[in-house]
C-alpha positions as YAML, in Angstrom:
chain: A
units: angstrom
residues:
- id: 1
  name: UNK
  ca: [296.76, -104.68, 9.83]
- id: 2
  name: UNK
  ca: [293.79, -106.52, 8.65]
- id: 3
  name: UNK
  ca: [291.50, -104.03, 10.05]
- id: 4
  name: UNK
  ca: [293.47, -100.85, 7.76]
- id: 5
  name: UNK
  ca: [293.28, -103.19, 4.61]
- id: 6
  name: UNK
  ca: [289.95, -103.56, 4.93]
- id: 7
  name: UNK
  ca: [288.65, -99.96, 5.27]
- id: 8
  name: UNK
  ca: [291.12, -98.60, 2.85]
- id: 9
  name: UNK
  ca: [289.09, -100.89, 0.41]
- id: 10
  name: UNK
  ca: [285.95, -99.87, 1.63]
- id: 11
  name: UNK
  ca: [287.09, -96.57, 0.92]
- id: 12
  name: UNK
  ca: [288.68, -97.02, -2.36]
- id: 13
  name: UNK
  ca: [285.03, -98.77, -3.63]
- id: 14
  name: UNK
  ca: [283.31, -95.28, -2.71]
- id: 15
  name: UNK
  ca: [285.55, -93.40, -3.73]
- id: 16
  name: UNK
  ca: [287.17, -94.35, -6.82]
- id: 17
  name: UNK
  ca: [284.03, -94.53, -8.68]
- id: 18
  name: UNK
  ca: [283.41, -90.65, -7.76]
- id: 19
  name: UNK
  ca: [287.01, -89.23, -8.57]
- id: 20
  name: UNK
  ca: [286.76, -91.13, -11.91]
- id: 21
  name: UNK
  ca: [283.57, -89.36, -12.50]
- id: 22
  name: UNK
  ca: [284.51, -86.32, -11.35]
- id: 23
  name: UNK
  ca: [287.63, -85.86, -13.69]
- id: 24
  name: UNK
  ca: [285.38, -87.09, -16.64]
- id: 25
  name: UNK
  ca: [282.89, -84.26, -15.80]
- id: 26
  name: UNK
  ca: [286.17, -81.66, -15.81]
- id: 27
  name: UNK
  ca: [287.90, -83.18, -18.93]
- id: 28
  name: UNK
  ca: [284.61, -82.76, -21.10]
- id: 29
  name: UNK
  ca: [283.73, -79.64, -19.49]
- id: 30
  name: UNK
  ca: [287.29, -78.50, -20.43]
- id: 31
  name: UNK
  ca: [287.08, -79.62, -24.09]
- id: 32
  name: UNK
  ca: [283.67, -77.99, -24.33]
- id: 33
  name: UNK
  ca: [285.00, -74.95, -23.39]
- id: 34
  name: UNK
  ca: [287.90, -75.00, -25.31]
- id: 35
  name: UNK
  ca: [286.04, -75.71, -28.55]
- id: 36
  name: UNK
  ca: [283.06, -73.09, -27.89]
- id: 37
  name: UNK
  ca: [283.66, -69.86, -29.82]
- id: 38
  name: UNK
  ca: [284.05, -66.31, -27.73]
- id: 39
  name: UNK
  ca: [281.98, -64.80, -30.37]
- id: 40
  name: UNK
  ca: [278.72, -66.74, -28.73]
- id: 41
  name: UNK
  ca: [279.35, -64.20, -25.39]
- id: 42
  name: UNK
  ca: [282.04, -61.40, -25.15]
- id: 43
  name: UNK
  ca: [283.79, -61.26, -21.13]
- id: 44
  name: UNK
  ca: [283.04, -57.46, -21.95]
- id: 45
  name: UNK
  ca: [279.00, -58.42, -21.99]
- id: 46
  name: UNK
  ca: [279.02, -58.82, -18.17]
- id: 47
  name: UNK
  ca: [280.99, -55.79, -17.12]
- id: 48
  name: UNK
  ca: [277.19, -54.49, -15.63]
- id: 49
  name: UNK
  ca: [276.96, -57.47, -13.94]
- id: 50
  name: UNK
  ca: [280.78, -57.81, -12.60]
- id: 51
  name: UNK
  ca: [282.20, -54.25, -12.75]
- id: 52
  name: UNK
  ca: [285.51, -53.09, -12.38]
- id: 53
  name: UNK
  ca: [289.17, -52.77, -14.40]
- id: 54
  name: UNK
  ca: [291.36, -55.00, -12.03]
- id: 55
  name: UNK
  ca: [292.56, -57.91, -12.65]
- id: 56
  name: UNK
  ca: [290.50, -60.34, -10.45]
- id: 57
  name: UNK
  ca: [287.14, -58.98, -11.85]
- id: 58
  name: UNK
  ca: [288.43, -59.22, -15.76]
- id: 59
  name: UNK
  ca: [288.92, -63.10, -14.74]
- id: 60
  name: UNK
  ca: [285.93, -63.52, -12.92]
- id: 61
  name: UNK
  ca: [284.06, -61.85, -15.72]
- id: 62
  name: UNK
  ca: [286.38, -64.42, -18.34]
- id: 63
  name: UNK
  ca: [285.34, -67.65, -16.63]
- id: 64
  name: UNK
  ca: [281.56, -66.37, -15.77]
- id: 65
  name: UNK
  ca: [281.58, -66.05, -19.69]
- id: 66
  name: UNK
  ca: [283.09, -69.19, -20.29]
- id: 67
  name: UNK
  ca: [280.75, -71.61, -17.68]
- id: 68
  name: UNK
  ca: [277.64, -69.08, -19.73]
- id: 69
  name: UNK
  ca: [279.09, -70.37, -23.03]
- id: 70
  name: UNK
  ca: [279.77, -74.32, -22.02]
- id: 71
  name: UNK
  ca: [275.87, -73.94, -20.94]
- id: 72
  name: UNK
  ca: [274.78, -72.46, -24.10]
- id: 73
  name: UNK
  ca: [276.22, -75.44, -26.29]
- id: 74
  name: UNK
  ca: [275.40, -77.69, -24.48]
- id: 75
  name: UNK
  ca: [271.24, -76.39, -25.00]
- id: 76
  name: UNK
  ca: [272.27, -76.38, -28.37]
- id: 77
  name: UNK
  ca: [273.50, -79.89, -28.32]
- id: 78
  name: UNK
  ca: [270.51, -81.31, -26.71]
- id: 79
  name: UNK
  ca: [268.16, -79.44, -28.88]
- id: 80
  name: UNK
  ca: [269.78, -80.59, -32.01]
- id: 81
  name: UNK
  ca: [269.89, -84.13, -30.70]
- id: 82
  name: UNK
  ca: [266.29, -84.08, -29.81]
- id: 83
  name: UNK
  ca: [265.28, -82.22, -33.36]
- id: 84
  name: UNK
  ca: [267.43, -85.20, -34.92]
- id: 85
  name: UNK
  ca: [265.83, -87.80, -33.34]
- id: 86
  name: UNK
  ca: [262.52, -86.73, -34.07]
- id: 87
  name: UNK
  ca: [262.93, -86.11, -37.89]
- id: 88
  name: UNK
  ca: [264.77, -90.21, -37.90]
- id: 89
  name: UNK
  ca: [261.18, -91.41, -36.79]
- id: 90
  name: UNK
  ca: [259.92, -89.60, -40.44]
- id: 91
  name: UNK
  ca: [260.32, -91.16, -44.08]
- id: 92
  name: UNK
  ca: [262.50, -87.85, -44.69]
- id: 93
  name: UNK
  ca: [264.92, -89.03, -41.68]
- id: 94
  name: UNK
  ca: [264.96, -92.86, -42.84]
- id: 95
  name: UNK
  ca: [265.94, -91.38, -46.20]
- id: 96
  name: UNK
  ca: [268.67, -88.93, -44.67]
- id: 97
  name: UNK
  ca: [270.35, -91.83, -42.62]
- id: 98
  name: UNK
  ca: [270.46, -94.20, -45.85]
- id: 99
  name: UNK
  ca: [272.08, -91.05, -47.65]
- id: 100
  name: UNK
  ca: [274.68, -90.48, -44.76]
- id: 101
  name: UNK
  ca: [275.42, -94.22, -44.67]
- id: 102
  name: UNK
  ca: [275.75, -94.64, -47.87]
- id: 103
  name: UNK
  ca: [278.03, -91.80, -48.36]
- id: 104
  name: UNK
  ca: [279.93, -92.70, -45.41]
- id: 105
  name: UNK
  ca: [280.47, -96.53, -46.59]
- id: 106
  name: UNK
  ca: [282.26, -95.02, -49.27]
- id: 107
  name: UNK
  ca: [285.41, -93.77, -47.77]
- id: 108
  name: UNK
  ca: [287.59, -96.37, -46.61]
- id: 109
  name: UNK
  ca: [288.98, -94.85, -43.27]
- id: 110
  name: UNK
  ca: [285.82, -92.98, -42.46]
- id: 111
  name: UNK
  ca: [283.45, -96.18, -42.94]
- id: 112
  name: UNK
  ca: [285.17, -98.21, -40.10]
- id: 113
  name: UNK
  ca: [285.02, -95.37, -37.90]
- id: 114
  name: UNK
  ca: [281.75, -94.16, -38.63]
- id: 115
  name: UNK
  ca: [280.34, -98.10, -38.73]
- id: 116
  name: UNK
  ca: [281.89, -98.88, -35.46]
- id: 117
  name: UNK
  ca: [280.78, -95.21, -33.93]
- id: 118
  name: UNK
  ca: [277.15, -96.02, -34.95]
- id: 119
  name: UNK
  ca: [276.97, -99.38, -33.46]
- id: 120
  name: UNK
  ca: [278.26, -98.78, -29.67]
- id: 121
  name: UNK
  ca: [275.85, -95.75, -29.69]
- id: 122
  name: UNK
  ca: [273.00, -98.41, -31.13]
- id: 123
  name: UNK
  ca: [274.23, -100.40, -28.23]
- id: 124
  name: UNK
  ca: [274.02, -98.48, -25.81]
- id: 125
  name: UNK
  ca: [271.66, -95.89, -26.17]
- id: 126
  name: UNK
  ca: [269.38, -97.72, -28.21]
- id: 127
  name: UNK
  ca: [265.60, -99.00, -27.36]
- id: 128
  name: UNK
  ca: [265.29, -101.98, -25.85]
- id: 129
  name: UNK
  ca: [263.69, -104.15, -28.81]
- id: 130
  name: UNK
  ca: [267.06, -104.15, -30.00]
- id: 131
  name: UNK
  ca: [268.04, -106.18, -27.05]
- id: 132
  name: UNK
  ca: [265.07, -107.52, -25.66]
- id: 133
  name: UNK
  ca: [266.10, -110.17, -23.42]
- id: 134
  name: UNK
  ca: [269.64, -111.77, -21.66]
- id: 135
  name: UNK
  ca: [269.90, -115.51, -21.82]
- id: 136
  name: UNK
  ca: [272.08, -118.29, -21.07]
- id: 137
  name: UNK
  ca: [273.19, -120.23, -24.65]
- id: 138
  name: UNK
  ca: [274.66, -123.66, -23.92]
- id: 139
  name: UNK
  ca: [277.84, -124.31, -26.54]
- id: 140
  name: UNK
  ca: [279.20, -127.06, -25.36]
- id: 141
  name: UNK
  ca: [278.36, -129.66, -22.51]
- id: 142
  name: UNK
  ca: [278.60, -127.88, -18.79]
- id: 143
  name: UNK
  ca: [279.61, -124.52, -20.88]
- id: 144
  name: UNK
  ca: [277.18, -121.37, -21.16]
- id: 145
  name: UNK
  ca: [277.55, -118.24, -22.40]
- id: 146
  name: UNK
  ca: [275.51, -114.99, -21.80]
- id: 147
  name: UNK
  ca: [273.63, -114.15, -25.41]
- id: 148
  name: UNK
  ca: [270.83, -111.65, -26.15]
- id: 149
  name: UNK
  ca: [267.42, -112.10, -27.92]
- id: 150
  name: UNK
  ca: [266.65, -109.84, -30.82]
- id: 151
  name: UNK
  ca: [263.09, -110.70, -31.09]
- id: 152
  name: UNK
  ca: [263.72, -112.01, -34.94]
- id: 153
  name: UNK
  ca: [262.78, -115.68, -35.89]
- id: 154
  name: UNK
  ca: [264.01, -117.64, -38.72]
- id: 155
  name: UNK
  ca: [261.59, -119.12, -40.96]
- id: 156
  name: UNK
  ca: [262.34, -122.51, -39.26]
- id: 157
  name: UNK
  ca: [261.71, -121.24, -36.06]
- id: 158
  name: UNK
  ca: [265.20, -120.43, -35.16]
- id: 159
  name: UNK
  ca: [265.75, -117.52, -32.62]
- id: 160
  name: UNK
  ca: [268.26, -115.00, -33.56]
- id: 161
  name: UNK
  ca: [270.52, -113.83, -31.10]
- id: 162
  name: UNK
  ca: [273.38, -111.85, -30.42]
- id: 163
  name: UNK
  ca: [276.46, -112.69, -28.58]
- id: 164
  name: UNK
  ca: [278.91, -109.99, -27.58]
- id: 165
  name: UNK
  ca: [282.19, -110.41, -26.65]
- id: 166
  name: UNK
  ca: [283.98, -109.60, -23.81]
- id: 167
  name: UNK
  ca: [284.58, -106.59, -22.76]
- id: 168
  name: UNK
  ca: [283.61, -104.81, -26.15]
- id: 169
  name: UNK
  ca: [280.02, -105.68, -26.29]
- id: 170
  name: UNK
  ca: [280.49, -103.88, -30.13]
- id: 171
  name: UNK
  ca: [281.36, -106.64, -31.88]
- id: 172
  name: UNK
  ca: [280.02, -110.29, -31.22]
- id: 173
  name: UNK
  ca: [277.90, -112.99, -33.48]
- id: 174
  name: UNK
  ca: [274.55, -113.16, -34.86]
- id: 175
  name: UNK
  ca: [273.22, -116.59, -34.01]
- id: 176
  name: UNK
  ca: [270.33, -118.64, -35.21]
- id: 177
  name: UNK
  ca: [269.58, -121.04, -32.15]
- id: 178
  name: UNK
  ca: [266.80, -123.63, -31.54]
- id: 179
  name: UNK
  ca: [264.69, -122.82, -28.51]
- id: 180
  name: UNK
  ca: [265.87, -125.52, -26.44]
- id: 181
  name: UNK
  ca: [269.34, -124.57, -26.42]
- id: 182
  name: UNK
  ca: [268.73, -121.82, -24.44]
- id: 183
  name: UNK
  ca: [267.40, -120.67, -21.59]
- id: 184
  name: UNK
  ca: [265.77, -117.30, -20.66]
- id: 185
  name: UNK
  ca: [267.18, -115.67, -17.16]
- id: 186
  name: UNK
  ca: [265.59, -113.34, -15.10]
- id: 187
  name: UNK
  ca: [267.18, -110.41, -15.65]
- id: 188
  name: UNK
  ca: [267.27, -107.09, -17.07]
- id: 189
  name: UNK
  ca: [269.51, -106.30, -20.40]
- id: 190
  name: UNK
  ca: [271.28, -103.34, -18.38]
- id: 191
  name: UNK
  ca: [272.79, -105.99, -15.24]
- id: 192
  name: UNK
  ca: [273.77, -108.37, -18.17]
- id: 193
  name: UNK
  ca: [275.41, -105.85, -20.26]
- id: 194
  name: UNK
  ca: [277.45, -104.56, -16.95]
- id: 195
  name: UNK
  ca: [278.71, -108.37, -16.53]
- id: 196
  name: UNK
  ca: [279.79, -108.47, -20.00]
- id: 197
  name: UNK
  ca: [281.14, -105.13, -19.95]
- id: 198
  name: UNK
  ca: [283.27, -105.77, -16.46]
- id: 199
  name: UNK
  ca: [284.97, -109.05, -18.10]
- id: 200
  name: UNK
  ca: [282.36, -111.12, -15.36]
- id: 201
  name: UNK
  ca: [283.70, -108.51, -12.61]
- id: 202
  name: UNK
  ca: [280.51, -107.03, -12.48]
- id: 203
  name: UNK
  ca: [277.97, -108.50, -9.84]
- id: 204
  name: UNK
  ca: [274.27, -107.68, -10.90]
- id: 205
  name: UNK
  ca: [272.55, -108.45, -7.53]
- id: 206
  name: UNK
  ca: [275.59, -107.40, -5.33]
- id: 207
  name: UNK
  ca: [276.82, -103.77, -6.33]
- id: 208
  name: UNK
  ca: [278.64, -101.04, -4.79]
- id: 209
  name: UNK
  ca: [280.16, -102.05, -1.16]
- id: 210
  name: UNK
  ca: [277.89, -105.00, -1.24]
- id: 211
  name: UNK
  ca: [280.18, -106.42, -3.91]
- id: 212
  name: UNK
  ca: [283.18, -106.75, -1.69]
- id: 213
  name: UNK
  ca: [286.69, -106.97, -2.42]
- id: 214
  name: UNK
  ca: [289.13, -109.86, -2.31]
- id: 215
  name: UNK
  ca: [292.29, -109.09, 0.04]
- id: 216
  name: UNK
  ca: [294.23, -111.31, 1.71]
- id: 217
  name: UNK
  ca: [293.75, -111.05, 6.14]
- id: 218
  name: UNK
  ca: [296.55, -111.89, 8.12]
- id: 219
  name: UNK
  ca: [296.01, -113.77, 11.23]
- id: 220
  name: UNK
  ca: [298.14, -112.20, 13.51]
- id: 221
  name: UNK
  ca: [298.26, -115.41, 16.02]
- id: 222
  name: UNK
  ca: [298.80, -117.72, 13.80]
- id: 223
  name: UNK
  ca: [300.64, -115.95, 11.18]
- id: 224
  name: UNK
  ca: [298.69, -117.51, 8.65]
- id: 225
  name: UNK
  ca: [297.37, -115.90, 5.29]
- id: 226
  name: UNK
  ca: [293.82, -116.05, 4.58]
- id: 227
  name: UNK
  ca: [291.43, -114.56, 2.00]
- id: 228
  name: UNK
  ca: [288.73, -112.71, 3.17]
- id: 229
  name: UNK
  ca: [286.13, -110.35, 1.14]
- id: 230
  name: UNK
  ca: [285.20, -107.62, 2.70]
- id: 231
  name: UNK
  ca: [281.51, -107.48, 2.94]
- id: 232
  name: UNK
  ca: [278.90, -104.44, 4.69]
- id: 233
  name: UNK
  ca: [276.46, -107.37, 4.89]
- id: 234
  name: UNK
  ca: [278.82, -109.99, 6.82]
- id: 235
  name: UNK
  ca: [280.09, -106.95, 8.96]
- id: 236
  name: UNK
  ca: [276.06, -106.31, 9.58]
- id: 237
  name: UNK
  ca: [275.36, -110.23, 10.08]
- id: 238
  name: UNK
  ca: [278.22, -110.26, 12.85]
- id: 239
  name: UNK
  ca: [276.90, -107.41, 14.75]
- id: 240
  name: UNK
  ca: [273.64, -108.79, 14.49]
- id: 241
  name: UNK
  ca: [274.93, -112.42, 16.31]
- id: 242
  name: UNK
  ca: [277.13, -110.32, 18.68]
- id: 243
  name: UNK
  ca: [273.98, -108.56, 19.92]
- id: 244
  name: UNK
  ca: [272.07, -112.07, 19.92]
- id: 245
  name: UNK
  ca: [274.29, -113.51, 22.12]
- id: 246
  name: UNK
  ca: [274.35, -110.48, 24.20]
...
């Protein structure tokens, strides 16, 4: 019984990151689709290419159109996104951006929204010098807490940092903090934003199968209950003392 637990884990770890993805990739492909215009590429455009009057080539020609027209806003989308990023690096774009702000501060429902929209993209699509560097902030005696430089300093020599909160690394506290209350880790912002992000689930060093899963092993002799995490690198370390002794 232990033995069925176990790879049904294993197998749940490989898979369930792919299904998840996989429906993501259909729902947005779905809503794409659903929100792209016909107008952009008529099923009638590929009759040359798909010919016939039956039914079956009228749908083929219908979703050929459809997967053509998902592809053709999506080049728009990533053109436009590169044009606007490019023209945000310009006075002209720093001016446009204080403009939309401002306008969007204005309205009451659309400036929490539009506020809290803007920071998680910030967050996580944005350059590293906004978060340049995970470390450990001791609050209280025997208590740390994972923070983030900003590489701003306070005119008294305070660093400023940011701690996010758990899991919603949106929101959080800007900190002014002496350097000896904290200590720099080695490690990159992306494996410290995963921890935060998993609720301290998330294993930066161990990932994937290496990670393991907790699930309880029954001892079929004994009838005892034990926990046991399933592990590719203990299963590798026993086969490795198996042959040893061998």
């Amino acid at each position: 019984m232990a033995s069925w637990k176990r790879d049904f884990a294993s197998g749940l770890i490989v898979l369930g990151p792919i299904l998840v993805t996989l429906y993501v990739i259909y729902w947005l492909y779905g809503l794409i689709a659903g929100m792209t215009p016909g107008l952009i590429l008529e099923a009638e455009a590929l009759e040359s290419l798909i010919p016939g009057d039956n039914e079956q080539a009228q749908q083929t020609r219908e979703q050929l159109a459809q997967f053509l027209r998902v592809v053709v806003a999506l080049t728009v989308f990533v053109i436009l996104t590169f044009s606007v990023g490019y023209l945000m690096r310009t006075t002209v774009g720093g001016l446009v951006e204080r403009v939309v702000d401002n306008v969007a501060n204005r309205v009451p429902v659309m400036r929490v929204v539009y506020n809290a929209s803007k920071m998680a993209a910030e967050t996580a699509f944005g350059e590293q010098e906004s978060l340049q560097k995970p470390v450990k902030l001791e609050v209280w005696n025997g208590l740390r807490m994972t923070a983030f430089m900003t590489g701003k300093k306070t005119d008294d020599g305070r660093h400023v940092l940011f701690l996010p909160t758990s899991p919603n690394i949106t929101t959080g506290f800007v900190i002014e903090v002496h350097p000896d209350r904290f200590t720099e880790i080695d490690e990159d912002v992306e494996d410290a934003l995963t921890r935060v992000l998993s609720a301290g689930f998330g294993d930066a060093d161990r990932r994937g199968m290496d990670a393991g899963v907790q699930i309880d092993v029954v001892d079929e002799l004994s009838g005892q209950s034990t926990a046991r995490r399933t592990d590719s690198s203990e299963d590798s370390t026993g086969s490795a003392a198996n042959a040893n002794d061998d």
